[in-house]
N, CA, C and O of each residue as an XYZ file, in Angstrom:
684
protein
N       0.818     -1.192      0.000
C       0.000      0.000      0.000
C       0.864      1.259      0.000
O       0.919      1.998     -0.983
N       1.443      1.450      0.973
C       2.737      2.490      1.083
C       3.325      2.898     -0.363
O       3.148      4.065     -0.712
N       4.093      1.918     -1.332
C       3.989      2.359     -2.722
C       3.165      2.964     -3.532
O       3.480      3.870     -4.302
N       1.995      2.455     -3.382
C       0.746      3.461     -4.280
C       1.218      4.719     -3.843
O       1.673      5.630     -4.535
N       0.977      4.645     -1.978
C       1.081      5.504     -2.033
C       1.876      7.025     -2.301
O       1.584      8.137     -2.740
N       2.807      6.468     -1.863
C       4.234      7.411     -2.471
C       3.936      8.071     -3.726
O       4.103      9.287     -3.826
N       3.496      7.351     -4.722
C       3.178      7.467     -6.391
C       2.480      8.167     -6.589
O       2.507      8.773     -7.661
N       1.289      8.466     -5.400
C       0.083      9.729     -5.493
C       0.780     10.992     -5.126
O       0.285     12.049     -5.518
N       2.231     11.008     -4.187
C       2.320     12.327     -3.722
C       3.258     12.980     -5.016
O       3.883     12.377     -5.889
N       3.129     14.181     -4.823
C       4.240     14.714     -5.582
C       5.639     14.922     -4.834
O       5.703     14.980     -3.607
N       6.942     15.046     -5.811
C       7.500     14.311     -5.389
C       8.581     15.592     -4.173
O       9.600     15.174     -3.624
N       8.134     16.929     -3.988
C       8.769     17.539     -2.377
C       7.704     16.604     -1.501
O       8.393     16.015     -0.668
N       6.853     16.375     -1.408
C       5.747     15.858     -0.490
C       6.728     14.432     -0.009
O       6.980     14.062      1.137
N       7.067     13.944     -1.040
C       7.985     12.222     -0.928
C       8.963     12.394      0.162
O       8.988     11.631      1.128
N      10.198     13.919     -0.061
C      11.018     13.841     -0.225
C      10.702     14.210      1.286
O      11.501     13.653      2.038
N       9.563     15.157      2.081
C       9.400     15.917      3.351
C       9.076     14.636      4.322
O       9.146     14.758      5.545
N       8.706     13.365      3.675
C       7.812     12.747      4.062
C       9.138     11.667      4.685
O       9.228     11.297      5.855
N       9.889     11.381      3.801
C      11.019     10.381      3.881
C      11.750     10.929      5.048
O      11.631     10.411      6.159
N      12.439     11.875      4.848
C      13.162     12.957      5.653
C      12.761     12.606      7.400
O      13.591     12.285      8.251
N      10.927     12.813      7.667
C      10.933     13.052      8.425
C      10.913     11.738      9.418
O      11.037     11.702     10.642
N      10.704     10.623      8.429
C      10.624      9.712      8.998
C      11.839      8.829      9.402
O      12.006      8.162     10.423
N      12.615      9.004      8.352
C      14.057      8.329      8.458
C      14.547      9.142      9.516
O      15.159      8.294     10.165
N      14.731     10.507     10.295
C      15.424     11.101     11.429
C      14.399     10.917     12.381
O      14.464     11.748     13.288
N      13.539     10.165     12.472
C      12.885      9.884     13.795
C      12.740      8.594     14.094
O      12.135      8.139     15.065
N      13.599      7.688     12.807
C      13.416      6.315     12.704
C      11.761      5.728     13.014
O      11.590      4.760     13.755
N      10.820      6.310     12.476
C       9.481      6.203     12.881
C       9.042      4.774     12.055
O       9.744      4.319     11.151
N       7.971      4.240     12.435
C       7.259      3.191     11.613
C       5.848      4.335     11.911
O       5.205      4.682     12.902
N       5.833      4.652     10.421
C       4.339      5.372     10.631
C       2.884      4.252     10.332
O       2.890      3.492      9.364
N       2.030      4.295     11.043
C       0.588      3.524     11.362
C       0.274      3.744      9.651
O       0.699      4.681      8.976
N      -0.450      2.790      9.248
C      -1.369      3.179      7.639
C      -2.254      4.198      8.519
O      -2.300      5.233      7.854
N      -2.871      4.345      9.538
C      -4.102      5.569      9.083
C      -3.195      6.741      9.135
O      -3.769      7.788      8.832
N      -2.190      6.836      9.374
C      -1.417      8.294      9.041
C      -1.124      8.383      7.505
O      -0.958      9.495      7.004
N      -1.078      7.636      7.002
C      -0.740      7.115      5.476
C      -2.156      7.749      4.892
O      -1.980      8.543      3.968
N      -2.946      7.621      5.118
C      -4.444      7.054      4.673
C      -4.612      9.292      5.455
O      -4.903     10.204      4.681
N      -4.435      9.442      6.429
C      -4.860     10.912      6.009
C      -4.046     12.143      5.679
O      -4.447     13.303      5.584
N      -2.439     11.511      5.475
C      -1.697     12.587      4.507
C      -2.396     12.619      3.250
O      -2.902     13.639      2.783
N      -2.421     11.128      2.545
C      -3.064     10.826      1.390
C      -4.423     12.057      1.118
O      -4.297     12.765      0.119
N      -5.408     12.224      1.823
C      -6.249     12.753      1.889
C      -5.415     14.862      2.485
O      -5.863     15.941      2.097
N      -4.827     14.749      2.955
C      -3.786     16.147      2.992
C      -3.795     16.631      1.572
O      -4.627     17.355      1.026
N      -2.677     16.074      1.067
C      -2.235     16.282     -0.045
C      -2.860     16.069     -1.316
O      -2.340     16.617     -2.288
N      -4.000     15.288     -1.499
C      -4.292     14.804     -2.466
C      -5.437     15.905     -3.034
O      -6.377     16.331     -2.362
N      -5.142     16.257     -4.402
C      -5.986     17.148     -4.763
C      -7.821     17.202     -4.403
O      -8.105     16.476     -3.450
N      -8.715     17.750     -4.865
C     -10.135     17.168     -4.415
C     -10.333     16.841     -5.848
O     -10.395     17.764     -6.660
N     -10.415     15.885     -6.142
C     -11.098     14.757     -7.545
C     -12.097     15.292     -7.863
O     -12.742     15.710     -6.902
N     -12.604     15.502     -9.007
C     -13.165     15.659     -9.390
C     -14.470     14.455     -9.649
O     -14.088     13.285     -9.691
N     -15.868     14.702     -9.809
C     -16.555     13.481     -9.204
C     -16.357     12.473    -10.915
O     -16.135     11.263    -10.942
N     -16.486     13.218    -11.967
C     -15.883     12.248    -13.627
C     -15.108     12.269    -13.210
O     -15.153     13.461    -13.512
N     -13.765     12.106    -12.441
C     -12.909     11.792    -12.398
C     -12.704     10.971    -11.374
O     -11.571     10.494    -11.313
N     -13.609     10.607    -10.395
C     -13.972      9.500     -9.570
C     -14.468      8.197    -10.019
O     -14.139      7.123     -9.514
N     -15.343      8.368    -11.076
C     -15.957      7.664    -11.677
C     -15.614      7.164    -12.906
O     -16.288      6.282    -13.439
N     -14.618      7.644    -13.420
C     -13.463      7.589    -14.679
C     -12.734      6.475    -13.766
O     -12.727      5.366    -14.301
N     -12.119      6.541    -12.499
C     -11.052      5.809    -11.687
C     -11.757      4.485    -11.675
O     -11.153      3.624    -12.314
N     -13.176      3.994    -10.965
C     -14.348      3.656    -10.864
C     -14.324      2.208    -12.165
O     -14.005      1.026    -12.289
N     -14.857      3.263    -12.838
C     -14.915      2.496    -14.336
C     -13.653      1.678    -14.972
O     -13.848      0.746    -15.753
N     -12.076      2.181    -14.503
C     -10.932      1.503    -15.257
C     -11.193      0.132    -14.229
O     -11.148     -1.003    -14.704
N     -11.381      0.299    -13.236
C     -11.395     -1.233    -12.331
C     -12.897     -1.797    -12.071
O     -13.317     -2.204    -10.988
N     -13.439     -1.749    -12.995
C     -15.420     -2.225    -12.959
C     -15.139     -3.759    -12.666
O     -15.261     -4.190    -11.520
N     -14.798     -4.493    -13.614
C     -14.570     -5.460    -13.924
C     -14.136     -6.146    -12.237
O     -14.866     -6.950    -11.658
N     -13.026     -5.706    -11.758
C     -12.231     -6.697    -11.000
C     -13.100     -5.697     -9.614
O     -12.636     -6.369     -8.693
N     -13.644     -5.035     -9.165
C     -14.252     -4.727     -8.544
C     -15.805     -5.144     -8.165
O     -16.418     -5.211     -7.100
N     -16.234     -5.452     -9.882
C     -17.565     -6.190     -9.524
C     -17.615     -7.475     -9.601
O     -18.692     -8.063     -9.697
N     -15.804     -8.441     -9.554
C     -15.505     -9.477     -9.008
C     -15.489     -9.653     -7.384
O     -16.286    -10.211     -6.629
N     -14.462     -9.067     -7.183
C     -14.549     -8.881     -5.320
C     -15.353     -8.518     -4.897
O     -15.356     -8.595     -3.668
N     -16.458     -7.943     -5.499
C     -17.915     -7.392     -4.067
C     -18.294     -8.382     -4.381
O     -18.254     -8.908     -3.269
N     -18.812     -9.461     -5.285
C     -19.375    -10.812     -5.404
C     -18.809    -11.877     -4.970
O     -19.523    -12.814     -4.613
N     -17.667    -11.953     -4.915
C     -17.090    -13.162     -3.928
C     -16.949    -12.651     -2.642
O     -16.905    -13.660     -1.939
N     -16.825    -11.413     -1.725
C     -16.845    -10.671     -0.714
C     -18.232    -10.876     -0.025
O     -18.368    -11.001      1.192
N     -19.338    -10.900     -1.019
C     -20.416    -10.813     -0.604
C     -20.898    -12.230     -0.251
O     -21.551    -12.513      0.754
N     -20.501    -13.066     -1.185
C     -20.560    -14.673     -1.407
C     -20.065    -15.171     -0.002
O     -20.875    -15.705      0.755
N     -19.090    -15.050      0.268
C     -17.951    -15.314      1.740
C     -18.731    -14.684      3.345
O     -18.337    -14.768      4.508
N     -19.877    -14.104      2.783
C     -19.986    -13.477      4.038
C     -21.321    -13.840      4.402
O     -21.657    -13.345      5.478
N     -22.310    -14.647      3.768
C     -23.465    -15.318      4.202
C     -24.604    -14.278      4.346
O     -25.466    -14.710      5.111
N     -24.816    -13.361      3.983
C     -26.101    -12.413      4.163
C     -26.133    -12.500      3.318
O     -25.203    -12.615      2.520
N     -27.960    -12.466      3.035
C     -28.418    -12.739      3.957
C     -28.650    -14.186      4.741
O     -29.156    -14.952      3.921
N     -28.480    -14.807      5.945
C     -28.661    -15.920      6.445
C     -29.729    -16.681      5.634
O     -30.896    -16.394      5.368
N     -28.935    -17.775      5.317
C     -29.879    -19.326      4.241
C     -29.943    -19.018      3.429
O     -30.677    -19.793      2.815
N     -29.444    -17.810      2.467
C     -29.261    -18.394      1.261
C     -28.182    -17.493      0.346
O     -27.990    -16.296      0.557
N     -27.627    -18.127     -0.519
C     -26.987    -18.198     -1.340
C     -26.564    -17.237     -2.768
O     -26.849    -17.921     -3.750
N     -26.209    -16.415     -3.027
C     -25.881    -15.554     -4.107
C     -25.806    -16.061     -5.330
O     -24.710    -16.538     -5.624
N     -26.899    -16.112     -6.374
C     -26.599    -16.928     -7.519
C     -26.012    -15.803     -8.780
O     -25.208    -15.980     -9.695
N     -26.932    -14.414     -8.294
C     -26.466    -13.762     -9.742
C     -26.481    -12.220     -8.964
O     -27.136    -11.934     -7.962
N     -25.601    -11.364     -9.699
C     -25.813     -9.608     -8.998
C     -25.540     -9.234    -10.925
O     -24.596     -9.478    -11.677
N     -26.875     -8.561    -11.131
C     -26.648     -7.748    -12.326
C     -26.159     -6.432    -12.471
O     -27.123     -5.996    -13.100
N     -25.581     -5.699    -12.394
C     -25.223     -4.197    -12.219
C     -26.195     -3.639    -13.152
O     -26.671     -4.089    -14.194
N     -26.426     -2.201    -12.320
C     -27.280     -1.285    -12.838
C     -26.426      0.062    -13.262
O     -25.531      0.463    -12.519
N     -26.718      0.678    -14.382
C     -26.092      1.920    -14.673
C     -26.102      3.203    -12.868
O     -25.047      3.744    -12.537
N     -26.515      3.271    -12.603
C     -26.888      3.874    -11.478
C     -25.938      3.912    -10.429
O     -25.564      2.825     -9.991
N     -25.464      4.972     -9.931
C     -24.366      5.434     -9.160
C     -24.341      6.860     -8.548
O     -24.624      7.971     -8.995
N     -23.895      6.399     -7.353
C     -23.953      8.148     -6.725
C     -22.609      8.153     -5.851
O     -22.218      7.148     -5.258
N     -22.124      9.043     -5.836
C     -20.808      9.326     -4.685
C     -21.154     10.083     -3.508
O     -22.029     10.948     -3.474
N     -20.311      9.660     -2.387
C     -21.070      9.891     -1.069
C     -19.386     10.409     -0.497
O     -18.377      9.809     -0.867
N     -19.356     11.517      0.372
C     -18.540     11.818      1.978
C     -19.117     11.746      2.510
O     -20.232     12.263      2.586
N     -18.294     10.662      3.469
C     -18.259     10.935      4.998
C     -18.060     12.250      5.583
O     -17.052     12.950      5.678
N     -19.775     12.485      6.110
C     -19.155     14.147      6.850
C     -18.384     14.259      7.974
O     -18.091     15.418      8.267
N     -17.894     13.240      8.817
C     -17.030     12.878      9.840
C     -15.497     12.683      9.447
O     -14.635     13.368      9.998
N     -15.146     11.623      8.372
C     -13.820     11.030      8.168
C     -13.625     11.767      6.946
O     -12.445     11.971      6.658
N     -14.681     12.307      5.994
C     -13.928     12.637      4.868
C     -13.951     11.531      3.792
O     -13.632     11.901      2.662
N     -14.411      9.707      4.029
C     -14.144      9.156      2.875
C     -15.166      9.338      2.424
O     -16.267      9.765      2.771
N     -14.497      8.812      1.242
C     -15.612      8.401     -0.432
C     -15.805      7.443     -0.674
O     -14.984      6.541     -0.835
N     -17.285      7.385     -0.788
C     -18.061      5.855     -0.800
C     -18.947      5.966     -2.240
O     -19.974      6.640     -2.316
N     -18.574      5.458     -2.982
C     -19.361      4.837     -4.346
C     -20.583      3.879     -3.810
O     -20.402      2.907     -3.077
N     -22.041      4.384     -4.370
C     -22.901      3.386     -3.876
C     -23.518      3.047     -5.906
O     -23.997      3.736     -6.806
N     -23.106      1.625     -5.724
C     -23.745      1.014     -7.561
C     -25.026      0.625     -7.322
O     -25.270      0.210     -6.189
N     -25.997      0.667     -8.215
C     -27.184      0.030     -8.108
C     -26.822     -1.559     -8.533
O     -25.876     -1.792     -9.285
N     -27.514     -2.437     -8.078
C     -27.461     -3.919     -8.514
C     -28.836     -4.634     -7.819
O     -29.465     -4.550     -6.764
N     -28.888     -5.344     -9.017
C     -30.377     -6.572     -8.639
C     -29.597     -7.480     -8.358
O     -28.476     -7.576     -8.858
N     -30.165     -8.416     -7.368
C     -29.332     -9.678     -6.729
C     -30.632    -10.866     -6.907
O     -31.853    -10.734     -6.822
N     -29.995    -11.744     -7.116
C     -30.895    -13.267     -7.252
C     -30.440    -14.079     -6.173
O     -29.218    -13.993     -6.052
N     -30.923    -14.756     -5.432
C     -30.636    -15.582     -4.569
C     -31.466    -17.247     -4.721
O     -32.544    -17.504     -5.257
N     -30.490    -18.177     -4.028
C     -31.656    -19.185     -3.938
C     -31.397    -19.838     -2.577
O     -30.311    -19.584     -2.056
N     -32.209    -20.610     -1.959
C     -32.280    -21.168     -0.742
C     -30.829    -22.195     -0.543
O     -30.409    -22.964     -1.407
N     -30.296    -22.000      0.649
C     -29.531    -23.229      1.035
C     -30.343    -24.702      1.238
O     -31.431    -24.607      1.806
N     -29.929    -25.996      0.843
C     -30.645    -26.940      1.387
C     -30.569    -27.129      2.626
O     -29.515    -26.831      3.188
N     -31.485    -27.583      3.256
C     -31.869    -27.581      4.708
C     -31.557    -26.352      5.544
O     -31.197    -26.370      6.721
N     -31.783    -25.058      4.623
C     -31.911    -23.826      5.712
C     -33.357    -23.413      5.912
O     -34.335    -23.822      5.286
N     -33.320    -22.649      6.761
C     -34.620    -22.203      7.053
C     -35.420    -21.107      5.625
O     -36.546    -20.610      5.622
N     -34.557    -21.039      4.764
C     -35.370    -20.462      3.802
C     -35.657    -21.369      3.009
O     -36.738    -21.269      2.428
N     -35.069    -22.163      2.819
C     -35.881    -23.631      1.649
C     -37.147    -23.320      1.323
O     -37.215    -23.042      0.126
N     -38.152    -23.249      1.866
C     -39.299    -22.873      1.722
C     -39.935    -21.757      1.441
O     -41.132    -22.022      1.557
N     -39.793    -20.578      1.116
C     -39.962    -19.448      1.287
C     -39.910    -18.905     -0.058
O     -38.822    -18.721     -0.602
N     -41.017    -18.633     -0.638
C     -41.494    -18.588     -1.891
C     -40.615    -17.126     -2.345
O     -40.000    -17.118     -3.411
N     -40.621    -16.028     -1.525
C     -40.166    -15.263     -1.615
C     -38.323    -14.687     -2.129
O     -37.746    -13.637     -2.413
N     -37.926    -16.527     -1.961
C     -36.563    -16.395     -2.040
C     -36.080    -16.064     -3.500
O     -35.003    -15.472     -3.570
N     -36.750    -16.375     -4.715
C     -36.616    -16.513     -5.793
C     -36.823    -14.915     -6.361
O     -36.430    -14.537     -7.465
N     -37.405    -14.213     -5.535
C     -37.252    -12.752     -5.943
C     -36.209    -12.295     -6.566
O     -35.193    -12.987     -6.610
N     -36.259    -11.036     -7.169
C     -35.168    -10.698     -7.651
C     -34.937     -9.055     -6.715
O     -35.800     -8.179     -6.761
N     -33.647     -8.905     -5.926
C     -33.830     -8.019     -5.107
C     -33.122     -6.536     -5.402
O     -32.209     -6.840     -6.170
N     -33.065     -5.256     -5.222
C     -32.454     -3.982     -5.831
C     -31.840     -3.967     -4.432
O     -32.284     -4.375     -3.359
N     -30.780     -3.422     -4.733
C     -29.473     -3.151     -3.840
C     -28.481     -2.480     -4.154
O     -28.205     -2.211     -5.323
N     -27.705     -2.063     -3.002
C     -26.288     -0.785     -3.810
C     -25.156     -1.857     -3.076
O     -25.047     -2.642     -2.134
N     -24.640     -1.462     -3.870
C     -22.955     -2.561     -3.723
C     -22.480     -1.117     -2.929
O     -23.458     -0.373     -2.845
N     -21.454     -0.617     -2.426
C     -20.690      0.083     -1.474
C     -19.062     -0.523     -1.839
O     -18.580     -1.650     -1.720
N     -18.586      0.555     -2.246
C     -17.090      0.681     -2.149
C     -16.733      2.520     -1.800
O     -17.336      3.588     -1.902
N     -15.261      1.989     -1.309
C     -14.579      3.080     -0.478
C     -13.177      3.244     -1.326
O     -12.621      2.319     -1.917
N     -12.804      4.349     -1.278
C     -11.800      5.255     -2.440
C     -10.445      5.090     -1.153
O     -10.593      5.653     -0.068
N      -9.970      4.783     -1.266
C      -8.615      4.338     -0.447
C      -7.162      4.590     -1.350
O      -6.990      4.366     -2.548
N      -6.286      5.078     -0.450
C      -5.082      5.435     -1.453
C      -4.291      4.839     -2.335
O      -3.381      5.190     -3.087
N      -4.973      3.635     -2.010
C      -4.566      2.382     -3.315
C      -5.614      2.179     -3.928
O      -5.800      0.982     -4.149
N      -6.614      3.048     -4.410
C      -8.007      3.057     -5.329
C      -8.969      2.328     -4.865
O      -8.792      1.721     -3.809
N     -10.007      2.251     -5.459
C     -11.178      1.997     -5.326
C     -11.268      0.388     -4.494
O     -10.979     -0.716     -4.956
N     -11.832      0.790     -2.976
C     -12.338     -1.214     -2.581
C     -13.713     -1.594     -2.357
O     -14.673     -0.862     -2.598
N     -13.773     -2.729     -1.904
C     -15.073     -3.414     -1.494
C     -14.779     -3.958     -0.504
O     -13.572     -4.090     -0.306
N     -15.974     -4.629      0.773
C     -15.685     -5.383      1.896
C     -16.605     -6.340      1.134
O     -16.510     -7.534      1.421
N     -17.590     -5.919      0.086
C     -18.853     -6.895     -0.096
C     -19.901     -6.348      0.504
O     -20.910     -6.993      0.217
N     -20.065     -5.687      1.024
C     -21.422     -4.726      1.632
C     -22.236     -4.297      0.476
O     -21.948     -3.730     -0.578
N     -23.777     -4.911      1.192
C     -24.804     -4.597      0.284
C     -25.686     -3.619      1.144
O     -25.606     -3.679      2.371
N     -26.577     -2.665      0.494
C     -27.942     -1.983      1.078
C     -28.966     -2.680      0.315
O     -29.045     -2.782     -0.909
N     -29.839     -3.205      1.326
C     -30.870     -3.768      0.516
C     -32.277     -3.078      0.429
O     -32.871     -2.427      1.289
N     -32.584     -3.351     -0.653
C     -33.890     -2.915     -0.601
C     -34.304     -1.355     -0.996
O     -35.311     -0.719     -0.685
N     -33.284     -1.018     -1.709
C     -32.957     -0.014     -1.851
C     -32.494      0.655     -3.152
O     -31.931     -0.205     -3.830
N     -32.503      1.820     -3.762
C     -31.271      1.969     -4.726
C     -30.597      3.133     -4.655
O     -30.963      3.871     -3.740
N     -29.599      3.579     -5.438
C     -28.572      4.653     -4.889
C     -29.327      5.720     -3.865
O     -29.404      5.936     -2.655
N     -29.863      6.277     -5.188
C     -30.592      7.620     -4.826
C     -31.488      7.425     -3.058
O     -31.547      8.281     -2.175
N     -31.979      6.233     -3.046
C     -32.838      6.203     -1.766
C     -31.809      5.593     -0.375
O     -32.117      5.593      0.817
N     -30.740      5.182     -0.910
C     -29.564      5.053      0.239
C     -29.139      6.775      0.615
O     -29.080      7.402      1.673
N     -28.926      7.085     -0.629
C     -28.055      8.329     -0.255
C     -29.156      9.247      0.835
O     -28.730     10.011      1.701
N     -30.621      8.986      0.577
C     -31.043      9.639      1.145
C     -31.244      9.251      2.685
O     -31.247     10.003      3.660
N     -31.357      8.315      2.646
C     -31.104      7.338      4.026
C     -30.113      7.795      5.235
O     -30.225      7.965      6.449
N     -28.969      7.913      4.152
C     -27.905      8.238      5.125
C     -27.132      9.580      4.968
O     -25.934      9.860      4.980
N     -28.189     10.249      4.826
C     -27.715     11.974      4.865
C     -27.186     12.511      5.701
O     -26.467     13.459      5.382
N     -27.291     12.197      6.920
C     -26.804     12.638      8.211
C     -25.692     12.294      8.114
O     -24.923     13.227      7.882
N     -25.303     11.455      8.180
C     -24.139     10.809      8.099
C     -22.382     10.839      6.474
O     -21.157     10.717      6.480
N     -23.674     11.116      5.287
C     -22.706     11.043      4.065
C     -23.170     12.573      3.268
O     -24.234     12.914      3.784
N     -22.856     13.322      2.488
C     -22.813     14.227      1.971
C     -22.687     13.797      0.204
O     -21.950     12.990     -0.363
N     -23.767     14.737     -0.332
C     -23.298     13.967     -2.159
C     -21.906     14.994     -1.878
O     -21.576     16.048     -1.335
N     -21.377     13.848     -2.673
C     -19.656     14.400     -3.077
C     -19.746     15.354     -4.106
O     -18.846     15.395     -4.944
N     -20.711     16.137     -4.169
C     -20.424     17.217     -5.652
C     -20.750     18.245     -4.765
O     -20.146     19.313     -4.863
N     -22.053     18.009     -3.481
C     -22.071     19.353     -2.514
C     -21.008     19.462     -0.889
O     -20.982     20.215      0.084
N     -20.307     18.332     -1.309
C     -19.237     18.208      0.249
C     -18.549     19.379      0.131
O     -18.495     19.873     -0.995
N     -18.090     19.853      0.905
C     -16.871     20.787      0.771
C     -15.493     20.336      1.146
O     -15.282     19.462      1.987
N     -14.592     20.956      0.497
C     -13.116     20.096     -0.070
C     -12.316     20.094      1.748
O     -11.211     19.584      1.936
């Protein structure tokens, strides 16, 4: 991670950064990493969030599906399909400052055998949901976190208190 990061700063920022650490012989923590990164780093532009976004779609809307797969929600059953939806909104944290990409996606599920949803007519639905990734100084991640029941626009509104659209945050 530390390499990315280096690669984002420009390079007096490298040179103040090295300096200060090599004469204090320090091991600096990643969240000090993680809010120089955010120091220094210009304010992105939101096409240019979503430009970043788009070069890693692919291997991103791999890992939220095996992320999501690995993590058993919802309890009994099973992840068969997540379709992505054009639909996207960018979110700050009005507290920390990060950036959270919320994607629209329909999810298919089917029952585990011998779980308590086996039965449950309802399982075969097809469900609307936002996938959630976070802008980190090594680009765009996922944990696999879904909002269910939901889609961008009605998450974002959900969690207003808490996230800011990234086009009205202030830098």
């Amino acid at each position: 991670m530390k390499g990315r990061f280096f690669e984002l700063l420009s390079h007096p920022a490298r040179v103040l950064l090295f300096k200060f650490s090599a004469l204090r012989g320090l091991v600096l923590p990643e969240s000090f990493f993680t809010k120089l990164f955010r120091l220094f780093t210009p304010r992105l532009s939101e096409a240019n969030l979503l430009r970043r976004f788009e070069m890693e779609r692919n291997r991103l809307q791999q890992t939220f599906l095996q992320k999501a797969r690995e993590a058993n929600i919802p309890r009994g059953l099973r992840w068969t399909q997540c379709e992505w939806l054009p639909s996207m909104i960018l979110l700050k944290d009005r507290q920390t400052d990060e950036i959270c990409l919320l994607a629209g996606v329909n999810i298919s599920f089917e029952a585990i055998e011998g779980g308590d949803m086996e039965n449950v007519a309802a399982v075969s639905m097809l469900r609307d949901a936002c996938a959630v990734f976070q802008l980190t100084p090594s680009g765009w991640q996922t944990s696999g976190r879904a909002l269910f029941n939901m889609n961008p626009a009605e998450a974002a509104e959900r969690l207003r208190d808490s996230y800011a659209p990234y086009a009205e945050a202030k830098p």
